[in-house]
matplotlib code that plots the C-alpha trace (Angstrom):
import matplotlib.pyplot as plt

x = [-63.5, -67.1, -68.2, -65.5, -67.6, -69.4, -66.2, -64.8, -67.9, -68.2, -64.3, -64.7, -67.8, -66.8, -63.0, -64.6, -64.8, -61.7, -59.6, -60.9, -59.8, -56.5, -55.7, -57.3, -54.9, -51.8, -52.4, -53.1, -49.7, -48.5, -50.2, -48.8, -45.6, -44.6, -47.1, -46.7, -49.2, -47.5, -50.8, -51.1, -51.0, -52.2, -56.0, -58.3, -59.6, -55.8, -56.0, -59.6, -60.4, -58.3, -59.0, -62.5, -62.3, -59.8, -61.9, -65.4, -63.8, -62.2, -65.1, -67.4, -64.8, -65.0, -68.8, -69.4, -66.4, -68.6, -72.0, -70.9, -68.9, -72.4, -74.9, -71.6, -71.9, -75.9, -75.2, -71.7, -71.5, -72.9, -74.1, -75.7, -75.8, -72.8, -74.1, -77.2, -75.4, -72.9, -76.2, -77.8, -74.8, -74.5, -78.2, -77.8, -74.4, -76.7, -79.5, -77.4, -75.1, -78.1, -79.8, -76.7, -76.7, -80.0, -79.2, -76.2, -78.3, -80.9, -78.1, -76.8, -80.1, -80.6, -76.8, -77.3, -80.9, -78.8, -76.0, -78.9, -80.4, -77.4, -76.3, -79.7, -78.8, -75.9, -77.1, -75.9, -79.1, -79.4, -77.8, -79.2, -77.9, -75.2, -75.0, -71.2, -71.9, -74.4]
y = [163.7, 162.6, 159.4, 158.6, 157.4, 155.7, 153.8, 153.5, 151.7, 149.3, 148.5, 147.8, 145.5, 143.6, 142.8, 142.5, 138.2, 138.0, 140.2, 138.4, 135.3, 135.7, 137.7, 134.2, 132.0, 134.2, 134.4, 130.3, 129.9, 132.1, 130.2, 127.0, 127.8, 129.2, 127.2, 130.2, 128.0, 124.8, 123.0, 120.1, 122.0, 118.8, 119.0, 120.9, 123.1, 124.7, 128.1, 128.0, 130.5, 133.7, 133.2, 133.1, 136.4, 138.3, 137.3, 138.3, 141.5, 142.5, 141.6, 143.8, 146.5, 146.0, 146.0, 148.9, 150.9, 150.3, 151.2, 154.9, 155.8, 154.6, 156.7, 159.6, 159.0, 159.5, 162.8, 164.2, 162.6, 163.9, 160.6, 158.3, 155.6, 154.1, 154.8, 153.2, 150.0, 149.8, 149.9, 146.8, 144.9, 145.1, 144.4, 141.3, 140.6, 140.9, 138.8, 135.9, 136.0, 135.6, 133.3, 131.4, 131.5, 130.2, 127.0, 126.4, 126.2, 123.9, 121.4, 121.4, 119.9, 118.0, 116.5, 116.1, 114.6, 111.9, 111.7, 110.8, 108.1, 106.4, 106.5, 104.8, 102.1, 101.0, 100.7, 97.3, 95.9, 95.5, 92.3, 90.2, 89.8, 86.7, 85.2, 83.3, 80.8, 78.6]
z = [100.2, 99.5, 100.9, 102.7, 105.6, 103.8, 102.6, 106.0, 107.0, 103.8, 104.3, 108.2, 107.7, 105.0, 106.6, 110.2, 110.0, 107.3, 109.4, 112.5, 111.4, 110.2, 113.9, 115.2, 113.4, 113.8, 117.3, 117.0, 115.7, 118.3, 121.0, 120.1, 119.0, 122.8, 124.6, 127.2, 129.5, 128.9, 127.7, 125.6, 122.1, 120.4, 121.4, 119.2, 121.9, 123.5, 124.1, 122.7, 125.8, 124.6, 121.3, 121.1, 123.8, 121.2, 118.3, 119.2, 120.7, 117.2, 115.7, 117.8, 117.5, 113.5, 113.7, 115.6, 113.9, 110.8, 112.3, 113.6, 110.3, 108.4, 111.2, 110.2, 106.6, 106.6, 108.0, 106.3, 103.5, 100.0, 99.1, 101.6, 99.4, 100.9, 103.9, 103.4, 101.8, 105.1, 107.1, 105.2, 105.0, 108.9, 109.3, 107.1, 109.0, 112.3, 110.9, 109.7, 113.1, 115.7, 113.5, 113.5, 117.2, 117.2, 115.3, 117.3, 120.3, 118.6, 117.4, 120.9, 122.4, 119.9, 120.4, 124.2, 124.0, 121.3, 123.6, 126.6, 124.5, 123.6, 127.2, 128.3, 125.7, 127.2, 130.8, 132.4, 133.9, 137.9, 138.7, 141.1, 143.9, 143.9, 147.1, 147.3, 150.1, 148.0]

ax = plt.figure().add_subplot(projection="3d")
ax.plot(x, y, z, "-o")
ax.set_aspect("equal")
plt.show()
C-alpha cells in the first residue's frame, strides 16, 4: 500500500471541521431532545458548554491524527507528496484558525467599547436634590 499515510492524513484533515460539526449537531439534538439537565432548551446558548468541549476535542484529535500519519508518511511512504500536501493543508488549516481567533478577539473589544458608549448615552443626569417640605 503506497501512500496510505499520506491518505490517512489528507482524509483526517479535510473531515476534521465537517465531521466535527455533524457530531456537534447530533449531539445538539441529543441535548435537547432529553434535556438531561432540565435547562431551558429554547435559548441559543443550552448546553453550549459540552459542546463546544466535545467539539474542539474531536477536532484536535482529527488534527493531530492527520499531523502524525503526514510526519509517518514523509518517512514510509514511497511518495511524500501526499505527505507534503497533508502538511500544507494543516498549516493553512493552522494559519486561518489562529487568525480567526485573532479577529474574534478584535471584534469583541470593539463590541464592548460600543456596548460602553451606548451605555454612557443613556445615563440619567444627577437630579437635584428635591426638598418635599417647600
Amino acid at each position: 500500500m503506497s501512500n496510505l499515510y499520506g491518505k490517512i492524513s489528507i482524509v483526517a484533515t479535510a473531515l476534521a471541521l465537517p465531521v466535527t460539526i455533524f457530531i456537534g449537531k447530533v449531539l445538539e439534538w441529543w441535548f435537547k431532545a432529553n434535556n438531561p439537565d432540565k435547562v431551558n432548551i429554547a435559548h441559543e446558548l443550552a448546553y453550549l458548554n459540552p459542546l463546544l468541549t466535545i467539539g474542539f476535542v474531536l477536532f484536535g484529535i482529527l488534527l493531530v491524527a492527520g499531523l502524525v500519519s503526514a510526519i509517518i508518511g514523509l518517512k514510509k511512504d514511497k511518495d511524500n507528496s501526499i505527505s507534503k500536501l497533508a502538511l500544507i493543508l494543516l498549516g493553512v488549516a493552522a494559519v486561518l484558525s489562529i487568525s480567526s481567533a485573532l479577529i474574534t478577539n478584535h471584534i469583541d473589544k470593539i463590541e464592548k467599547e460600543y456596548t460602553k458608549q451606548q451605555l454612557e448615552k443613556f445615563k440619567l443626569p444627577a437630579l437635584p436634590f428635591i426638598n418635599p417640605s417647600k
